[in-house]
TORDOLUM-169181 format. One line per 3 residues: number of its first residue (from 1); their letters; for each residue x, y, z of N, C-alpha, C, O. Coordinates in steps of 0.05 Angstrom, whole numbers, plus 5000, padded with zeros to 4 digits. Atoms other than C-alpha are relative to their C-alpha. Last residue first. Example, Ala and Ser with C-alpha at 12.3 -4.5 7.8 and 13.67 -1.06 7.14 Angstrom:
BEGIN
2) sa) 4984/4976/4999/5273/4979/5143/4985/5022/5014/4995/5044/5018 ~ 5018/4976/5000/5246/4910/5156/5018/5024/5000/5039/5024/5013
# end
This chain:
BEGIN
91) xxx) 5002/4967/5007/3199/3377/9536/4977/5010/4982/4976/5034/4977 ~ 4998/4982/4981/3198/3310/9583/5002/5033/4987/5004/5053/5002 ~ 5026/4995/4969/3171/3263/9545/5004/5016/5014/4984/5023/5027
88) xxx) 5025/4993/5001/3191/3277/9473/4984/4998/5021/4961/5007/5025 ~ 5014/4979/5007/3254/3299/9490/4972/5001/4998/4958/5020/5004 ~ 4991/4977/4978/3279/3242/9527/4977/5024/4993/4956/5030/5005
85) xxx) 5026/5006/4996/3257/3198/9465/4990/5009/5035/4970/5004/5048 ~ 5021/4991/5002/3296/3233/9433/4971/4993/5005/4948/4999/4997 ~ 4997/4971/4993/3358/3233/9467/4969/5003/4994/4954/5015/5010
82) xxx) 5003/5000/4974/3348/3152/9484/5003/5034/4996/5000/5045/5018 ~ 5021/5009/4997/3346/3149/9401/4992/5010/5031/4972/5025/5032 ~ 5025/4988/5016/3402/3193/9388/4976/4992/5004/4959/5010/5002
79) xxx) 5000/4969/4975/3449/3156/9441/4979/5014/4987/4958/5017/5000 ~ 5014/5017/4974/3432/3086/9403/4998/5033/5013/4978/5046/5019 ~ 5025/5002/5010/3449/3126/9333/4980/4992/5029/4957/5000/5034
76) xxx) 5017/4970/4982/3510/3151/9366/4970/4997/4995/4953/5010/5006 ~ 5007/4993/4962/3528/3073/9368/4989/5026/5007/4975/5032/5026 ~ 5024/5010/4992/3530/3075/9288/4982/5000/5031/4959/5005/5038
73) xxx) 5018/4984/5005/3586/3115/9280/4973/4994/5022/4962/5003/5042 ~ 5014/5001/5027/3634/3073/9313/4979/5013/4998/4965/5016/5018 ~ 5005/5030/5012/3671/3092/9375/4994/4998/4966/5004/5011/4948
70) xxx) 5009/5025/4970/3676/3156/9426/4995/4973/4990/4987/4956/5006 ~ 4995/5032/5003/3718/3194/9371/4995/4988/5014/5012/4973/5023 ~ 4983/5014/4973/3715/3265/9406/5008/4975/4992/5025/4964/5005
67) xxx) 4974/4985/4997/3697/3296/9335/5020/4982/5017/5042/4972/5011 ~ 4974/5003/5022/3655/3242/9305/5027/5014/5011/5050/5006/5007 ~ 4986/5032/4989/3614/3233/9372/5014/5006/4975/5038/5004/4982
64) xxx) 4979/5008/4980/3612/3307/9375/5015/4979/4997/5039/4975/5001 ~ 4969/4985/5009/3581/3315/9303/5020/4996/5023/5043/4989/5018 ~ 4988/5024/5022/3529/3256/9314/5028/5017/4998/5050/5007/4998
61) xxx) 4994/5029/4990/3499/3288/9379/5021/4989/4979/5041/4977/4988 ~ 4984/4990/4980/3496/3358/9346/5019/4980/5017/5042/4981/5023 ~ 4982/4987/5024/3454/3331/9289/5029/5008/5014/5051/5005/5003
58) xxx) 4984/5018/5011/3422/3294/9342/5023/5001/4982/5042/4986/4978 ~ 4995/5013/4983/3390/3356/9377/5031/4974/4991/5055/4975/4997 ~ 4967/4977/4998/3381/3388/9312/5016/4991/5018/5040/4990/5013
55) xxx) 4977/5004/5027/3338/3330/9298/5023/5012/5008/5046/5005/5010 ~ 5002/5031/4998/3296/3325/9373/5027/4995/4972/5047/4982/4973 ~ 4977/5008/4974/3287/3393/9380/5015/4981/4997/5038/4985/5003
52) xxx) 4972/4992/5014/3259/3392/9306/5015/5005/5011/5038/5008/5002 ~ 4984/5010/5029/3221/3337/9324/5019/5013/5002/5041/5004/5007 ~ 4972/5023/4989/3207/3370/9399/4997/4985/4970/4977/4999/4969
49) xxx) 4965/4987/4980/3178/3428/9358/5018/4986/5012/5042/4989/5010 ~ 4992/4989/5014/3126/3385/9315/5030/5018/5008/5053/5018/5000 ~ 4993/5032/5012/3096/3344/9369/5027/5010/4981/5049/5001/4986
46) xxx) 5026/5031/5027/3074/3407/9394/5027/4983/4991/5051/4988/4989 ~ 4986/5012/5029/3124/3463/9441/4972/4980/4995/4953/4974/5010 ~ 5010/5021/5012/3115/3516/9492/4998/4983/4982/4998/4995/4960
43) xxx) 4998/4990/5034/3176/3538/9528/4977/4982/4992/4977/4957/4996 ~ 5016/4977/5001/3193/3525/9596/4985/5014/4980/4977/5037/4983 ~ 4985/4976/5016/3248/3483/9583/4987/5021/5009/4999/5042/5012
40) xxx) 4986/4987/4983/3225/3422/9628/5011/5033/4986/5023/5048/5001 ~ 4980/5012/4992/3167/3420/9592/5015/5012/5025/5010/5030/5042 ~ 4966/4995/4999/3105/3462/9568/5023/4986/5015/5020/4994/5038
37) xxx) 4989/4994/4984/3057/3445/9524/5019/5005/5016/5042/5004/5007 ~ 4973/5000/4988/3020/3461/9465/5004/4998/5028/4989/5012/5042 ~ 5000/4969/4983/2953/3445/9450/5025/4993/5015/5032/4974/5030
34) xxx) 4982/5003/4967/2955/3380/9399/4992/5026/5011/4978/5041/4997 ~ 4989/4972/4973/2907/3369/9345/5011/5001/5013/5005/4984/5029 ~ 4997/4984/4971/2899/3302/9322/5004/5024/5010/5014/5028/5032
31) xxx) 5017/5013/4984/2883/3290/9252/4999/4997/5022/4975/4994/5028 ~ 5035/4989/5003/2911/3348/9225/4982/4977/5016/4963/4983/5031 ~ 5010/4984/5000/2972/3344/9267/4978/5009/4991/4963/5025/5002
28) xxx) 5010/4996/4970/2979/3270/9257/4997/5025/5014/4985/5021/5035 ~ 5023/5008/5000/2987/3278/9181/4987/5004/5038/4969/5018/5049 ~ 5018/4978/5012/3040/3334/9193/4978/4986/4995/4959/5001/4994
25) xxx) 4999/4975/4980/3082/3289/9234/4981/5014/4996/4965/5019/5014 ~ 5013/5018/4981/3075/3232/9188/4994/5017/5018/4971/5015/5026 ~ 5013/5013/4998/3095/3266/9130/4982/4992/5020/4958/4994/5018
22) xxx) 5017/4980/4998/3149/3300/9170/4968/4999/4992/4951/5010/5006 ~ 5006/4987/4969/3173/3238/9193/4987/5022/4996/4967/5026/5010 ~ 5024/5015/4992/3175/3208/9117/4993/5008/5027/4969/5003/5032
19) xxx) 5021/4998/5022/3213/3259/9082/4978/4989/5022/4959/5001/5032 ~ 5003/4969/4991/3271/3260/9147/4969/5004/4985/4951/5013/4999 ~ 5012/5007/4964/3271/3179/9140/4980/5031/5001/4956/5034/5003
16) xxx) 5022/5011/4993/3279/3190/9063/4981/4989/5024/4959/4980/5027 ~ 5019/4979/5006/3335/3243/9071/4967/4979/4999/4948/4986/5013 ~ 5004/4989/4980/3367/3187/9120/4983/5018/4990/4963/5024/5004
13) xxx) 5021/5018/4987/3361/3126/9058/4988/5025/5030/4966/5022/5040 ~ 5030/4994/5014/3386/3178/9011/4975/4983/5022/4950/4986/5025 ~ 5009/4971/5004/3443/3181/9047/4981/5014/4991/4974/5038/4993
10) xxx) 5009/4978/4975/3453/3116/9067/5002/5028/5008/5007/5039/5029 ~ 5027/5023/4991/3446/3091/8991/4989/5008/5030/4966/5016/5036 ~ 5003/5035/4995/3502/3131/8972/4969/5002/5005/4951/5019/5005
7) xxx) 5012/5001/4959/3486/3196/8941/5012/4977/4994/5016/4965/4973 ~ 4976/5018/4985/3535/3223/8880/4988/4997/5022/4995/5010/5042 ~ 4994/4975/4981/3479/3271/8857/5017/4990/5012/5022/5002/5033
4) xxx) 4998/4976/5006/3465/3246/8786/5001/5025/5029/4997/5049/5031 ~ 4972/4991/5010/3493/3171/8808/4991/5027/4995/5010/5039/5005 ~ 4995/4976/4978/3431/3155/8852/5026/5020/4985/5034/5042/4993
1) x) 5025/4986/4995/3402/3105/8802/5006/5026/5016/4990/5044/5016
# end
């Protein structure tokens, strides 16, 4: 089923996280409103900005832990979570 783009399974399974967050993101913007605020950064941001704080963030997270070799993949996933859930309260 995946063979016309050579995905694995957890590759399609992460684009379908990314699918479904925005989804979700963009329903709860119409149905809630936010009014931006501002963090430790200074900077104003919505639900929507710490996400994409929040991805790029991890994206960055995942490439270190590959570079430095601090373990198995999977464990950056634990650091990714405690990053973003950093982000969403305090920025």
């Amino acid at each position: 089923m995946l063979d016309w783009m050579a995905w694995t399974w957890p590759t399609a399974t992460f684009f379908i996280v990314i699918a479904t967050l925005l989804v979700t993101f963009t329903v709860l913007a119409i149905k809630f409103p936010e009014t931006p605020r501002k963090g430790v950064l200074r900077i104003e941001t919505t639900r929507g900005d710490r996400l994409f704080i929040t991805l790029l963030g991890s994206a960055f997270l995942n490439l270190a832990w590959l570079g430095l070799g601090l373990g198995p993949q999977p464990y950056a996933l634990i650091v990714c979570l405690v990053f973003a859930a950093a982000v969403f309260r305090w920025v």
